[in-house]
N, C-alpha and C positions, 0 to 999 in steps of 0.2 A: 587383334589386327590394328594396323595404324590409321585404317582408314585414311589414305591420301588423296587430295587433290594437288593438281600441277598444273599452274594457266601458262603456258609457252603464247611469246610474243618474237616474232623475228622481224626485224630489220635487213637495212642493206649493210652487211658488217660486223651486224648487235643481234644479240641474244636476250632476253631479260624471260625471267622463271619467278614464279611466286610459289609456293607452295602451301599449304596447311594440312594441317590431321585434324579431324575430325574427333577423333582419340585423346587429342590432344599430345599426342607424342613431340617428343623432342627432335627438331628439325637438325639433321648435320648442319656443319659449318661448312660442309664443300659437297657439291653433286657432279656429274660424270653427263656427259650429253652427247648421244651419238647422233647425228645426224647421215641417213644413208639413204642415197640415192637407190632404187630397185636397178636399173639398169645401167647405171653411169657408177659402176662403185672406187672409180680411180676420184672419185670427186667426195667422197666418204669424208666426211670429221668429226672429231673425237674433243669434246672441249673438257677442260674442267673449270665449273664455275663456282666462286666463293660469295655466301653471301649471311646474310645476318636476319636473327628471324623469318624464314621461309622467303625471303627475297635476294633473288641471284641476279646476277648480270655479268655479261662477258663476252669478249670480238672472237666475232667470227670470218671466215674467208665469205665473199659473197656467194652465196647460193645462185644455179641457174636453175631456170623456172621448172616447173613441175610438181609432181608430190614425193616428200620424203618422210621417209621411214621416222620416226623419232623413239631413242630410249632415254630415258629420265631415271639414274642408282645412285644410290650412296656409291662410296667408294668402299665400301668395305663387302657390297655384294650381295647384301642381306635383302634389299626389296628390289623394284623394279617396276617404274609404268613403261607404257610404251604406244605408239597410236600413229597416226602422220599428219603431216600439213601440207598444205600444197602453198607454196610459194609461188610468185606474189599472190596470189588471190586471193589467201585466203590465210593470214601468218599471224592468226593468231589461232588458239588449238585449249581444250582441256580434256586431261588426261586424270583419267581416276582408276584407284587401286579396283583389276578386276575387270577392266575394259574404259575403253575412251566415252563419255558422254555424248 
């Protein structure tokens, strides 16, 4: 296992992603970031962020407030975290392989 962590930080616009393994595994160069409203899903996005050693960044549309859904994959489909944030109140979030801490 890769044992993953993924700290998500949202802004008004911005995205930023840290990651690391545990395993030490080899971090992609690009990860997949769904962000999805439960009830609002016409407000749904889909980013792809690129970044270098476990550190991503990348714009996004502004969120309206609430909690959203988050998933965190490579692009090749192989892992997957996933957990939610609630925006504004609380946009920062860590997500580990196996469940949200």
């Amino acid at each position: 296992a890769m044992q993953l962590e993924a700290r998500l930080r949202l802004a008004a616009g911005h995205i930023d992603l840290k990651m690391t393994s545990r395993a030490d595994a080899p971090l992609p160069a690009r990860v997949r970031v769904t962000l999805a409203h439960p009830t609002r899903g016409g407000e749904d996005q889909k980013v792809v962020l690129a970044g270098d050693k476990g550190v991503y960044a990348g714009q996004i549309a502004v969120l309206g407030p609430g909690r959203w859904l988050v998933v965190i994959e490579d692009e090749n489909g192989t892992w997957r975290l996933s957990g939610s944030v609630q925006w504004p109140d609380s946009p920062e979030a860590v997500f580990m392989a196996g469940g949200k801490r």
